[in-house]
NUDO-381734 format. One record per residue (C-alpha): x, y, z; residue in three letters. Coordinates in steps of 0.05 Angstrom, whole numbers, padded with zeros to 5 digits, always signed. Layout:
BEGIN
XYZALA
...
//
This chain:
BEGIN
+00000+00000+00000UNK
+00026+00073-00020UNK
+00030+00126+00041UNK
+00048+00190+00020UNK
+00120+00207+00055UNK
+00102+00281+00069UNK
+00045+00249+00116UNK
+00091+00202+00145UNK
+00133+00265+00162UNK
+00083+00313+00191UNK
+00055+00253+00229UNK
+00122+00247+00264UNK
+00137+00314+00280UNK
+00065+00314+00306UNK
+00074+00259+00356UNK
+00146+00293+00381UNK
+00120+00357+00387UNK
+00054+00327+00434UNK
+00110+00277+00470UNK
+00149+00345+00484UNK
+00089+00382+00516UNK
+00070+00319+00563UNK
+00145+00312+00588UNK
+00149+00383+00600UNK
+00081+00378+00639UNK
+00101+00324+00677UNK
+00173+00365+00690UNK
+00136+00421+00704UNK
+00092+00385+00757UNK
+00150+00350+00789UNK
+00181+00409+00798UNK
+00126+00446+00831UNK
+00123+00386+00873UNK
+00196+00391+00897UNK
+00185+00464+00906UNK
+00127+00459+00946UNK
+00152+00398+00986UNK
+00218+00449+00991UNK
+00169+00505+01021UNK
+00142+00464+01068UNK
+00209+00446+01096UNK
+00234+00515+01096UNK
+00161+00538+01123UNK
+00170+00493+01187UNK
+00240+00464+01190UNK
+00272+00528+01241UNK
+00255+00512+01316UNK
+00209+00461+01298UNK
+00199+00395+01325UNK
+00174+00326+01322UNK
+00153+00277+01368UNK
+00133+00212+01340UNK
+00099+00149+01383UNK
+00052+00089+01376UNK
-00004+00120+01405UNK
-00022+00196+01404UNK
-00090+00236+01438UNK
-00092+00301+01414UNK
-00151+00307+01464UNK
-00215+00276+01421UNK
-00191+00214+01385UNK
-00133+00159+01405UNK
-00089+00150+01342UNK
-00036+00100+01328UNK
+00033+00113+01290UNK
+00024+00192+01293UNK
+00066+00249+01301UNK
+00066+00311+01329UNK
+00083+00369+01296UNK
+00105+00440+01343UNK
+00148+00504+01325UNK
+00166+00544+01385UNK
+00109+00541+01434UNK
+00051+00525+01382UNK
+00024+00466+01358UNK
+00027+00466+01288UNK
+00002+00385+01260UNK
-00017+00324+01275UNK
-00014+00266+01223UNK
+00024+00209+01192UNK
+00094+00200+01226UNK
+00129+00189+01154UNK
+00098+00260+01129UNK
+00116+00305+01188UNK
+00181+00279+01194UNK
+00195+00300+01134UNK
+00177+00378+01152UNK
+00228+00382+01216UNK
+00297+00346+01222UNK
+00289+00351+01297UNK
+00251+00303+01322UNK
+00235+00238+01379UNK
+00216+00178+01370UNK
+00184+00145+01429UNK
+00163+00090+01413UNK
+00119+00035+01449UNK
+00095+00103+01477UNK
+00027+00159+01479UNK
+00034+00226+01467UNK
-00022+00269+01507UNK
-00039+00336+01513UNK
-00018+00361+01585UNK
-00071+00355+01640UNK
-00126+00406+01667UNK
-00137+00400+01737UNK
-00206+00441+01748UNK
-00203+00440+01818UNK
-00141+00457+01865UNK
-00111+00500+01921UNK
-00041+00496+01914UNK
-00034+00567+01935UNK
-00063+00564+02003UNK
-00028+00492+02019UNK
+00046+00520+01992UNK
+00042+00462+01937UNK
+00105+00468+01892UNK
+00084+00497+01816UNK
+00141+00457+01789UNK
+00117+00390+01830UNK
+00047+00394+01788UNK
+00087+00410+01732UNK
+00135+00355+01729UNK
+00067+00305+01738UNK
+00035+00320+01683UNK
-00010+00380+01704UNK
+00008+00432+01658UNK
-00054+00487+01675UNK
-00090+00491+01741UNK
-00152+00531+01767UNK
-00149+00551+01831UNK
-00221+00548+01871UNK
-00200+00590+01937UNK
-00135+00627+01945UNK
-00094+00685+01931UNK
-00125+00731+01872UNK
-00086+00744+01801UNK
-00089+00743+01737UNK
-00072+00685+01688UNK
+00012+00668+01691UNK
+00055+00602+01669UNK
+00056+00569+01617UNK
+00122+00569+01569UNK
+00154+00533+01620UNK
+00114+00545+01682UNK
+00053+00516+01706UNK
-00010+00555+01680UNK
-00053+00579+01729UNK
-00113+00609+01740UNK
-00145+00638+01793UNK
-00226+00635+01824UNK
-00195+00682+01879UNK
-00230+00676+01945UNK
-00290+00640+01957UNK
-00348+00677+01976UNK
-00387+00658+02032UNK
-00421+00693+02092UNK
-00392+00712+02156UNK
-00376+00656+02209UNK
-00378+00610+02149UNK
-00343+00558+02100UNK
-00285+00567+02085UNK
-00254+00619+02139UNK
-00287+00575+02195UNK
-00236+00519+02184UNK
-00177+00545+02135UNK
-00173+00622+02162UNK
-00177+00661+02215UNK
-00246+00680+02214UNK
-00265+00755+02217UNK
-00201+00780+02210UNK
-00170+00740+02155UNK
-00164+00799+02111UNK
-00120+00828+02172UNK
-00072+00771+02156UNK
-00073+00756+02078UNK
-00102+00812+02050UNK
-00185+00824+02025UNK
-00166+00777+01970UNK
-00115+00741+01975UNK
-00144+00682+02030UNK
-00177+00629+02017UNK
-00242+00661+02028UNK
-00278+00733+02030UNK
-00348+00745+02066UNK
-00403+00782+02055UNK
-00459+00800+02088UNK
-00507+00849+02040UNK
-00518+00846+01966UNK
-00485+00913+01952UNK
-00421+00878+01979UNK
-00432+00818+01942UNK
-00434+00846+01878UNK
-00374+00894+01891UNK
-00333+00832+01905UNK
-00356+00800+01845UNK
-00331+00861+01805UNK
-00262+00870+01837UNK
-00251+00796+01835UNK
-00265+00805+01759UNK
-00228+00861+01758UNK
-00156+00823+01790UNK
-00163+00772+01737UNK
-00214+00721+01768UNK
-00238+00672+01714UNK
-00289+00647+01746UNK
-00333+00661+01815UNK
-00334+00608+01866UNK
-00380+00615+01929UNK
-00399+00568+01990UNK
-00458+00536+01999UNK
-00436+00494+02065UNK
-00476+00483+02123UNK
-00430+00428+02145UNK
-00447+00360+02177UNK
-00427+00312+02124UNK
-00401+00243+02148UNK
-00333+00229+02128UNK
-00329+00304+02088UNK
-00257+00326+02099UNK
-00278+00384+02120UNK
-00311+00356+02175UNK
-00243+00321+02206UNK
-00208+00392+02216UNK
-00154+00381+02169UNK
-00108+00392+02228UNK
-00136+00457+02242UNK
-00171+00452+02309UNK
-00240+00437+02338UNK
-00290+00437+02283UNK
-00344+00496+02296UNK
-00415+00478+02318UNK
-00465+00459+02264UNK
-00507+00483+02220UNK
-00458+00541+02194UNK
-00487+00602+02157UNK
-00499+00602+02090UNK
-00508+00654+02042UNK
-00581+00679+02031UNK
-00622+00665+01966UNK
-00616+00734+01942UNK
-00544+00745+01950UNK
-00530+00682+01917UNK
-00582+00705+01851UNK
-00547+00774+01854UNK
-00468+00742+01863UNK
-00492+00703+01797UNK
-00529+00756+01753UNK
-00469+00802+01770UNK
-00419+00747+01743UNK
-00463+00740+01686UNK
-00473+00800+01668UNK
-00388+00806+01667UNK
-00381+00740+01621UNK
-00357+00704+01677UNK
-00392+00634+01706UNK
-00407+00614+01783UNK
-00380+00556+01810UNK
-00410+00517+01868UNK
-00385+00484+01943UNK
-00442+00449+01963UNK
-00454+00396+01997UNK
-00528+00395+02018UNK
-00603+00391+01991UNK
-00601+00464+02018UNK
-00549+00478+01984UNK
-00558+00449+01917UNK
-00635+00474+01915UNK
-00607+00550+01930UNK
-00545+00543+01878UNK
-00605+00517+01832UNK
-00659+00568+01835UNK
-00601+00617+01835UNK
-00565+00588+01762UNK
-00499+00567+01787UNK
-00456+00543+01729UNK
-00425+00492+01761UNK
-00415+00444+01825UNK
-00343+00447+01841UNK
-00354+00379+01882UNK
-00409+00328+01861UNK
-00441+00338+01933UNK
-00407+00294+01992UNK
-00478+00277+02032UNK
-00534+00240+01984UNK
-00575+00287+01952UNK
-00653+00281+01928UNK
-00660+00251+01859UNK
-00706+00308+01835UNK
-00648+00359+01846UNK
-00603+00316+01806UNK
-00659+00317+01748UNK
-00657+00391+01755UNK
-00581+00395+01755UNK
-00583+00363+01690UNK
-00639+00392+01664UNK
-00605+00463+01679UNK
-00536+00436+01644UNK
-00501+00445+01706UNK
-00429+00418+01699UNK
-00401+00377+01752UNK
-00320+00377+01778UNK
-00313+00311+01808UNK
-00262+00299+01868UNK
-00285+00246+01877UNK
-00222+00206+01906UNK
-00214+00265+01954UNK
-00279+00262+01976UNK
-00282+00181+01975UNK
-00302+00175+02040UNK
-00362+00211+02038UNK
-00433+00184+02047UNK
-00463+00208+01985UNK
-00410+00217+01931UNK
-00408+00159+01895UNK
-00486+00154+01899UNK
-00496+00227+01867UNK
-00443+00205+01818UNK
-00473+00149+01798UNK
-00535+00176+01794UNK
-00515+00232+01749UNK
-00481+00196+01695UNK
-00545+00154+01687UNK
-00596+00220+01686UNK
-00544+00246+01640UNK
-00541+00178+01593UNK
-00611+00181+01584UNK
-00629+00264+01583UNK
-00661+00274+01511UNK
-00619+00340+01518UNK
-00579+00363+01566UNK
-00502+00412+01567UNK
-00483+00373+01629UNK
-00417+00336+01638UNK
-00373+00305+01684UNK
-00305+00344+01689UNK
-00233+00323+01718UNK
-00212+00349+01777UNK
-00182+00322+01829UNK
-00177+00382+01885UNK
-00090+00379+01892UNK
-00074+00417+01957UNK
-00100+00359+01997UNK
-00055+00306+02027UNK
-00095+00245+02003UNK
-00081+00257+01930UNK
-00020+00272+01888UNK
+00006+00328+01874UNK
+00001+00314+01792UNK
-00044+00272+01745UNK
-00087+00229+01783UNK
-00092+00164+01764UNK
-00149+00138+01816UNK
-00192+00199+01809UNK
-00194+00170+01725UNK
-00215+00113+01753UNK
-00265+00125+01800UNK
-00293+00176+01749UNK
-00303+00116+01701UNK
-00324+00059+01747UNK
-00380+00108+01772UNK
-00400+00153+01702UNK
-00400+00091+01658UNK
-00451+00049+01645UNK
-00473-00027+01661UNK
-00408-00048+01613UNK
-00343-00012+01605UNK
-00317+00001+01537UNK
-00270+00044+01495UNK
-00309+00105+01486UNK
-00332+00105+01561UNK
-00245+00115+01574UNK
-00239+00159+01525UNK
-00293+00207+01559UNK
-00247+00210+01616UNK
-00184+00227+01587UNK
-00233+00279+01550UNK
-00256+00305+01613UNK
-00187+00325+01631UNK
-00161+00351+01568UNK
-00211+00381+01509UNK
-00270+00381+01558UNK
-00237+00407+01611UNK
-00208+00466+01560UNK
-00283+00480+01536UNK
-00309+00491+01600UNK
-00253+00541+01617UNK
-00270+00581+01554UNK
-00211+00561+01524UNK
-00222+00506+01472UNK
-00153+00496+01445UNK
-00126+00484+01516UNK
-00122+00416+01538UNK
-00112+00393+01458UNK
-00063+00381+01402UNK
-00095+00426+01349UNK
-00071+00470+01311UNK
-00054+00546+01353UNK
-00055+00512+01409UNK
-00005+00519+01462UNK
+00051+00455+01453UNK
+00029+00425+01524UNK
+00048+00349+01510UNK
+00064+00304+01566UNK
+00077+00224+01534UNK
+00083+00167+01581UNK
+00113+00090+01564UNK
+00061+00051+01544UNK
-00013+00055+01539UNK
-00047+00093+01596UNK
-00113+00082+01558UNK
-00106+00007+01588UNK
-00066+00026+01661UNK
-00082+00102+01693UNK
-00026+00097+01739UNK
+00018+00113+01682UNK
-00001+00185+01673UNK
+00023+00202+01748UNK
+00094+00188+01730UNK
+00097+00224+01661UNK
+00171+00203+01618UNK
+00170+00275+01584UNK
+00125+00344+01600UNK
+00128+00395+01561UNK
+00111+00478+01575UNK
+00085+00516+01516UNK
+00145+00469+01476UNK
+00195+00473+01532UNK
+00231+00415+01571UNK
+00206+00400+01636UNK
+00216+00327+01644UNK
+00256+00282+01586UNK
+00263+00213+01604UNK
+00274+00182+01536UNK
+00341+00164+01515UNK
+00375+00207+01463UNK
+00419+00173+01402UNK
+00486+00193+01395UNK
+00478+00218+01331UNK
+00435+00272+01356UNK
+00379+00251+01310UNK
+00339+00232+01365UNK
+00326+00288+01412UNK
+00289+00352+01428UNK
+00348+00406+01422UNK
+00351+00454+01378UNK
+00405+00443+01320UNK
+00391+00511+01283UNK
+00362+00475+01219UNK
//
């Protein structure tokens, strides 16, 4: 068969000239590939590290064979250990390990009871909120134990908690109007002016006392080494200061939390809108009020190992979680906190508050997702409920708080009380894993 060669010809240059334009399309696109791949690098490579381990939380979800991604004192990624590694020369491998984000303990006094900041630190604690001390605004983190202050507890004269931990009347003759563990009031006008100064010093929330005492087995009730225990009932603050100490908090974008302890008290602290219980109430309390609790969205603090060997805790607790399970609706939640300042608990992450929180908030049967509430409860939750939803998590922006322990914590608690490496807004506190020789393995900065 004839072809005509001039076809032949222009059919060739044809097909080389198409064969150019797809090579230089797929040069083109490799190109833009190393460039971009080269942008990343350069983006995040300076001060930036990686930690890499079996398991990582970043405060919702439990992940296996992640990374963690942080540059200074941010968070900047989570994801796939063989793509972040790629973005930062420095990084750790763990290991058989779990990366966490550090702890929020909700409920604490270390002020008052001279605990060391560095103690709760080094244990995995890396914010606290103080309910009852010294006023001030927020300080720590980058290094130093966040912490943030309630300020004094309000409560009436004669009352919780001057009656046991101050010096009564004249406490503010010792510490200073604000900076005890509690401030009383006797008139709405005062009330509200203490809500506003407390405010005003950097309070981020209002706590006030709802404590007529009497509870069996209520710490409280033992003296905690501070003398005879005063003569029951104590005072309590009135209905109407309590509705004005609350409107006045609200009305300033802050929330009230509760110590309470009573029917009395809860049915006051509920007519009134309190926010929150800081305790889940140590004598047993009426089911109905618990239905309103719920219904309300009031969230619950727990200290519940603290408060172990009261009467009605693990009842109310109990109780609760199953109102809670089965509320068609309902902004209520269990929250971490584990009151440190008290000598029957550690000083750090505890391990048998976690577990008492899910032996009595679960259900029937224990599973995965009732654990993973917990750890919630004292990370993401925990952040939420302070008004700060990227504390307390491994999202992006948020601050590089990372504690990791050796092995799984989400099968043994006790691990999180003895944390292998804490980190402060992305510096060292505690570093227990071993470094290489090579330097390929560690957390110092190599000025890539």
């Amino acid at each position: 068969m004839f072809v005509n060669n001039r076809k032949i010809k222009f059919m060739i240059v044809t097909v080389n000239l198409a064969l150019t334009v797809v090579i230089g399309l797929i040069l083109n696109l490799l190109i833009l590939k190393d460039a971009r791949a080269g942008s990343d690098i350069r983006k995040f490579s300076k001060n930036c590290k990686v930690l890499i381990a079996d398991r990582v939380f970043d405060g919702f979800n439990l992940h296996e064979n992640t990374a963690v991604l942080f540059k200074n004192n941010q968070i900047v990624e989570v994801g796939a250990n063989d793509q972040l590694s790629k973005k930062c020369k420095n990084k750790l491998d763990l290991g058989d390990s779990t990366i966490l984000p550090g702890f929020i303990e909700s409920h604490a006094h270390i002020s008052v009871q001279n605990i060391s900041s560095e103690t709760v630190l080094r244990h995995g604690v890396t914010t606290v909120r103080e309910t009852g001390g010294p006023l001030h605004k927020p300080l720590g983190g980058n290094g130093k134990l966040r912490i943030l202050s309630a300020g004094p507890i309000i409560q009436p004269f004669d009352g919780y908690p001057l009656n046991i931990f101050g010096h009564g009347h004249d406490d503010a003759d010792h510490h200073g109007k604000y900076q005890g563990v509690g401030v009383p009031v006797a008139t709405i006008a005062e009330a509200e002016q203490v809500v506003e100064d407390l405010v005003a010093g950097g309070a981020t929330i209002i706590k006030i006392s709802l404590e007529p005492g009497g509870e069996e087995g209520a710490p409280w009730m033992s003296g905690h080494g501070h003398g005879e225990i005063p003569p029951t009932p104590w005072p309590m603050l009135p209905p109407d200061i309590v509705k004005a100490i609350v409107n006045k908090a609200h009305a300033l974008n802050k929330r009230v939390t509760a110590h309470l302890s009573e029917d009395i008290g809860v049915e006051v602290a509920l007519d009134a809108g309190v926010d929150e219980w800081a305790h889940i109430p140590c004598a047993p309390i009426r089911e109905d009020l618990l239905q309103r609790a719920v219904v309300q969205g009031v969230v619950f603090v727990t200290t519940i190992d603290t408060l172990s060997s009261c009467t009605g805790i693990h009842g109310n607790a109990h109780t609760l979680a199953h109102i809670i399970a089965n509320a068609e609706q309902t902004n209520s939640k269990f929250i971490y906190g584990s009151e440190i300042g008290h000598d029957n608990v550690p000083w750090g992450i505890n391990g048998q508050e976690m577990g008492l929180m899910l032996q009595l908030t679960s259900g029937e049967e224990i599973g995965f997702p009732d654990v993973l509430k917990v750890f919630k409860a004292a990370t993401s939750e925990a952040g939420k409920n302070l008004g700060m939803p990227h504390l307390g998590t491994l999202m992006p922006g948020a601050p590089a708080d990372i504690i990791a322990v050796r092995g799984n914590p989400f099968e043994r608690f006790k691990l999180l009380e003895y944390p292998d490496l804490v980190l402060s807004g992305g510096k060292i506190i505690v570093n227990n894993f071993k470094r290489s020789p090579d330097g390929d393995n560690d957390l110092n900065d190599h000025g890539e």
